[in-house]
MIDOSE-1310 file (N, C-alpha, C; in nm, 2 decimals, decimal comma, always signed):
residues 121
xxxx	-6,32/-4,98/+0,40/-6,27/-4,90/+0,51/-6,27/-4,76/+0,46; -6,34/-4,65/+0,54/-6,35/-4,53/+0,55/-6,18/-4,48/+0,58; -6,16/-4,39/+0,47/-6,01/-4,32/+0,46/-6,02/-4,17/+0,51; -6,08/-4,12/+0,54/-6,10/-3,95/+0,57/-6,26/-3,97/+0,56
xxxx	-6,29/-3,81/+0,62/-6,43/-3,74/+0,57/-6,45/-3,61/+0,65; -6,56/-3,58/+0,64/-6,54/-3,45/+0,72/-6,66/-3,34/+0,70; -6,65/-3,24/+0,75/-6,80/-3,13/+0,71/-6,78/-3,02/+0,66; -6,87/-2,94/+0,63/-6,83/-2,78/+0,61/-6,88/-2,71/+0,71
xxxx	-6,83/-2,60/+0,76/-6,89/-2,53/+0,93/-6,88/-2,38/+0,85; -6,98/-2,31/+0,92/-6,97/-2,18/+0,92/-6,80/-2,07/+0,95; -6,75/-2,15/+1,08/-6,66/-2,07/+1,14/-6,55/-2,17/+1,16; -6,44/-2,15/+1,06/-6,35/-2,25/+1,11/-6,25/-2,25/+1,26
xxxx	-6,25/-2,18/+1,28/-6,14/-2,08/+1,41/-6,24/-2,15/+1,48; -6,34/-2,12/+1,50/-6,45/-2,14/+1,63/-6,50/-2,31/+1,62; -6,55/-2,39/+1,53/-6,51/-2,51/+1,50/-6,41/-2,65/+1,55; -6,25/-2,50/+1,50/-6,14/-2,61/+1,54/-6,10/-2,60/+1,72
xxxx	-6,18/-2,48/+1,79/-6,16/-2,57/+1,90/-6,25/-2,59/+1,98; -6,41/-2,61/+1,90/-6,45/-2,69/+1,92/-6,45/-2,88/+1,95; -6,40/-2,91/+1,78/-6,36/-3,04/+1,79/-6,23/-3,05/+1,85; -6,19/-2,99/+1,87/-5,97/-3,01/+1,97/-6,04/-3,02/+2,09
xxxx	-6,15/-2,94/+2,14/-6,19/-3,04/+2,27/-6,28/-3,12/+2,29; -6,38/-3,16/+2,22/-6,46/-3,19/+2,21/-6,39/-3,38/+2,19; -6,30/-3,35/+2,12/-6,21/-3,50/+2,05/-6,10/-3,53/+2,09; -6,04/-3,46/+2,20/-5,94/-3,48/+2,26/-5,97/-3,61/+2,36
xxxx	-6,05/-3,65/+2,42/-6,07/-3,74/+2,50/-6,05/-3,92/+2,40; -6,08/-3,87/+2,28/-6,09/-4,00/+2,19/-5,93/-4,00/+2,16; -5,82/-3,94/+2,18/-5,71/-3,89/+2,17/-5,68/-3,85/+2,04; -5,78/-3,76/+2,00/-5,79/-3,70/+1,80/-5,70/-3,56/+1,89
xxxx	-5,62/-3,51/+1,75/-5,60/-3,35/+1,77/-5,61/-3,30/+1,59; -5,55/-3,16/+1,62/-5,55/-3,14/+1,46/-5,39/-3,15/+1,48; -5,41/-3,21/+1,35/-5,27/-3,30/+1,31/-5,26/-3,16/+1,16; -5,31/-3,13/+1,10/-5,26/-3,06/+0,95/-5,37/-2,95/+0,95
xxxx	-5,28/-2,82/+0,86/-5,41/-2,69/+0,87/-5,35/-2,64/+0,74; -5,46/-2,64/+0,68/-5,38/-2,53/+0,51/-5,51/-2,46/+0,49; -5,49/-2,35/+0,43/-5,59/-2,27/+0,39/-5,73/-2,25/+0,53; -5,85/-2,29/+0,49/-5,94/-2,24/+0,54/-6,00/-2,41/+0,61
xxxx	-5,92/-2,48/+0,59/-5,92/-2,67/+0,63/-5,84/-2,70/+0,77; -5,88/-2,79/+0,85/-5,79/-2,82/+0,96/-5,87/-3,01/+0,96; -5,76/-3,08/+1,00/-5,76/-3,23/+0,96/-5,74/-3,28/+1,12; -5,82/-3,40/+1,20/-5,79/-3,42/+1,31/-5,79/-3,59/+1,32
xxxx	-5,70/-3,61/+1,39/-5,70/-3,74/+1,41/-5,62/-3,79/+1,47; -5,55/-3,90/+1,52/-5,50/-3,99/+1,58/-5,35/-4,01/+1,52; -5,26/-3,94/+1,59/-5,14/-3,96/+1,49/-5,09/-4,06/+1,45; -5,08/-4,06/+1,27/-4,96/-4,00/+1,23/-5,06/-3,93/+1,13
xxxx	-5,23/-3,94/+1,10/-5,28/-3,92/+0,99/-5,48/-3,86/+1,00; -5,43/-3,77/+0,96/-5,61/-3,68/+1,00/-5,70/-3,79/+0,93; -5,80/-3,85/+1,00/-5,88/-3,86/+0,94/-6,05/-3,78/+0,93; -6,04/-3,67/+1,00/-6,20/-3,57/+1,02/-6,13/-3,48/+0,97
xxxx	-6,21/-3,39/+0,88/-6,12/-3,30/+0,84/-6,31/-3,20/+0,85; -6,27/-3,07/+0,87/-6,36/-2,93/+0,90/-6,33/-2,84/+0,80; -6,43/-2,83/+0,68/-6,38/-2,69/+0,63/-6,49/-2,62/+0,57; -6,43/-2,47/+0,56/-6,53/-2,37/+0,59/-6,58/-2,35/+0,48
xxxx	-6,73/-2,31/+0,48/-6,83/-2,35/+0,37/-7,00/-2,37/+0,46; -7,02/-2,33/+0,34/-7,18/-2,34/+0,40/-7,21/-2,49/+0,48; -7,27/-2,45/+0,58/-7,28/-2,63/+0,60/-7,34/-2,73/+0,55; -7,32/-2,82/+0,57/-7,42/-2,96/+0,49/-7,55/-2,94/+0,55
xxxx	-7,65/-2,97/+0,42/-7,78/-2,94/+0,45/-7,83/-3,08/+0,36; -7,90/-3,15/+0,48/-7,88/-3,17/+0,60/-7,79/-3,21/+0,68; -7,77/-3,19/+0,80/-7,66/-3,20/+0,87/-7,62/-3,35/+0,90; -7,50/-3,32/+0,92/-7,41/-3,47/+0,91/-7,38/-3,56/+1,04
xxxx	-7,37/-3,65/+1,05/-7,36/-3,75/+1,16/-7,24/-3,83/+1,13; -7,17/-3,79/+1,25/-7,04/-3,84/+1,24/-7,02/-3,93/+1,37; -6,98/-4,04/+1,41/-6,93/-4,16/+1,50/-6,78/-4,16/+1,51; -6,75/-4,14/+1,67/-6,58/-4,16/+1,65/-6,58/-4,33/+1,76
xxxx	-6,53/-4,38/+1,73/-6,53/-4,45/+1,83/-6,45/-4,43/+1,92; -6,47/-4,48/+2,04/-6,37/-4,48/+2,17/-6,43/-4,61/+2,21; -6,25/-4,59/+2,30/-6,25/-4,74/+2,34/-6,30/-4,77/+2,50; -6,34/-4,70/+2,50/-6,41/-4,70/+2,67/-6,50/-4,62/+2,75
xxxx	-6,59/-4,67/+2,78/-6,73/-4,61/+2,85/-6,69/-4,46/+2,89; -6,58/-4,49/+2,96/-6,56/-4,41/+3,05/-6,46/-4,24/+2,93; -6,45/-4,25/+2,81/-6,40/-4,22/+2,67/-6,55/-4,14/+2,65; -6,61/-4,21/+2,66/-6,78/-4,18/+2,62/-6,82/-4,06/+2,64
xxxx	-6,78/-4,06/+2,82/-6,83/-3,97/+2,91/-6,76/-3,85/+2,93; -6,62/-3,88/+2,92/-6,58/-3,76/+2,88/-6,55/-3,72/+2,76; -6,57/-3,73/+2,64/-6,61/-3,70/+2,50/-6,75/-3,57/+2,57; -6,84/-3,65/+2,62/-6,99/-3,55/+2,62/-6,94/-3,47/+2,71
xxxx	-6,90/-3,46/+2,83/-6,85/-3,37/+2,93/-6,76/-3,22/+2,82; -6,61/-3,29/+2,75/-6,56/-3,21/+2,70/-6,64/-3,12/+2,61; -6,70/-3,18/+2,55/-6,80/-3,12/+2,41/-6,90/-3,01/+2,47; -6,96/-3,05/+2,56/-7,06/-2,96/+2,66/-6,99/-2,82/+2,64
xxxx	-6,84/-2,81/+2,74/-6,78/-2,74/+2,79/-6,73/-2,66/+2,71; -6,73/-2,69/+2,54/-6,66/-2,64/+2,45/-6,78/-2,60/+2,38; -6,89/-2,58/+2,42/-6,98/-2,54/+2,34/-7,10/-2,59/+2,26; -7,08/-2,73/+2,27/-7,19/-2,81/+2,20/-7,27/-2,82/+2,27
xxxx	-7,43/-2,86/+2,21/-7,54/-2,86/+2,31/-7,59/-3,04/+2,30; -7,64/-3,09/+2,37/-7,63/-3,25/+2,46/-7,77/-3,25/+2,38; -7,74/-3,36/+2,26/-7,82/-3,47/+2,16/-7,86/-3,62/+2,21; -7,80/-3,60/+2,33/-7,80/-3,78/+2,35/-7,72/-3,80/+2,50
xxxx	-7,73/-3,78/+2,59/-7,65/-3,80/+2,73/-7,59/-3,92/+2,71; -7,46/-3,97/+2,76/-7,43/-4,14/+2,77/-7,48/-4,19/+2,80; -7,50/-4,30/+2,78/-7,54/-4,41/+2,77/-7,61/-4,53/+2,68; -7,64/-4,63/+2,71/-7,67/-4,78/+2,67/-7,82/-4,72/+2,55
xxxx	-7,73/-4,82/+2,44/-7,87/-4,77/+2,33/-7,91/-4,95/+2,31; -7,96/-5,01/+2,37/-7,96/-5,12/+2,30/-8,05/-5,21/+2,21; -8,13/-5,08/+2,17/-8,18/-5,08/+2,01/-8,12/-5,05/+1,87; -7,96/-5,04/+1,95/-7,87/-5,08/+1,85/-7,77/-5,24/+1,86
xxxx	-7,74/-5,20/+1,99/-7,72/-5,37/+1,97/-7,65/-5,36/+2,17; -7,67/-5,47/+2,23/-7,70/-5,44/+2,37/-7,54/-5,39/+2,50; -7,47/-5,39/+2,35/-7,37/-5,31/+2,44/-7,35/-5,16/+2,39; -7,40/-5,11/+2,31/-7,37/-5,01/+2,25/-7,38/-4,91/+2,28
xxxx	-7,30/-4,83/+2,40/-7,32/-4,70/+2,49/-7,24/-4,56/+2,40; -7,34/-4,47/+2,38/-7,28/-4,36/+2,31/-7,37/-4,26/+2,38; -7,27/-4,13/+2,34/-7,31/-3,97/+2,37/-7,33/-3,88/+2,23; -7,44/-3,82/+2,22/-7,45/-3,74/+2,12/-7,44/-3,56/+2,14
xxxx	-7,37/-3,50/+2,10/-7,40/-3,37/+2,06/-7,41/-3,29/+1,92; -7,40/-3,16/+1,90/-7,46/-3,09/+1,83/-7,33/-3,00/+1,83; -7,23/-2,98/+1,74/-7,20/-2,87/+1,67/-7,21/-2,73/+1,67; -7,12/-2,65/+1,64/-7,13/-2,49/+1,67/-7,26/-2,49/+1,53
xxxx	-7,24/-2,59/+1,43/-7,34/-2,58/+1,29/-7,47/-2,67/+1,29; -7,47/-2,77/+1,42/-7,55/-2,80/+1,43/-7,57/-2,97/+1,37; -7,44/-3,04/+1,31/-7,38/-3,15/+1,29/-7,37/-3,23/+1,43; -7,49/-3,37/+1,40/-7,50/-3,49/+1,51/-7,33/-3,53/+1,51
xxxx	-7,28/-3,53/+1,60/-7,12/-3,57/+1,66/-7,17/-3,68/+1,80; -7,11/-3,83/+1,76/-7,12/-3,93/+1,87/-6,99/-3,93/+1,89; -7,00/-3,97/+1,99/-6,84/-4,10/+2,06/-6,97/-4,24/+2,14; -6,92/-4,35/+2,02/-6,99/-4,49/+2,10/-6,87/-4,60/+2,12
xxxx	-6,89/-4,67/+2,23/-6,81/-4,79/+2,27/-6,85/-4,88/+2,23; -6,84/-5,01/+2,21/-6,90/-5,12/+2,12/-6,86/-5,20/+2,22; -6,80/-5,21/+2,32/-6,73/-5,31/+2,42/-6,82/-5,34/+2,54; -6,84/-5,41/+2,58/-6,96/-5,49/+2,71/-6,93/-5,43/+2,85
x	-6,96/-5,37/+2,94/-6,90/-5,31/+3,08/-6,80/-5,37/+3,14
């Protein structure tokens, strides 16, 4: 089991509210901030953590899960509106496996960001 992870972004300020809306629909916030780091997750314990630094090269692909289709949609809705640009509209990938509905976007750095559901309609 995955304990934390996270990226490096150009602009932390610009970033953290990126992901605070972008991941609020998954019910993530930033839970802890020290230095030039901010940690988001599901309280009681960050597990995405953003800090500032050249970015990963190549860029990183991160999956949050949510628990419902309808999580999905507004994950990509929020993220749009906060500034990410649309990698993947919702819905049904079933070249992954035939329930598997996710949304993809793109980062202020350019970091693949999903929300997929694993649960059947």
């Amino acid at each position: 089991m995955i304990d934390h992870t996270g990226v490096s972004v150009r602009d932390v300020l610009a970033s953290k509210r990126f992901y605070a809306a972008a991941l609020a629909p998954l019910g993530y916030s930033v839970l802890m901030e020290f230095g030039s780091a901010a940690g988001f997750g599901v309280p009681p314990k960050p597990d995405f953590w953003i800090g500032e630094g050249a970015p990963n090269v190549p860029r990183v692909h991160v999956a949050f899960r949510a628990s419902s289709r309808a999580e999905v949609d507004a994950f990509h809705r929020a993220a749009l509106a906060a500034g990410g640009r649309d990698n993947g509209a919702p819905g049904l990938r079933p070249h992954y496996h035939a329930a598997y509905y996710g949304a993809f976007v793109l980062d202020p750095d350019g970091h693949n960001i999903e929300a997929v559901c694993h649960a059947p309609a």
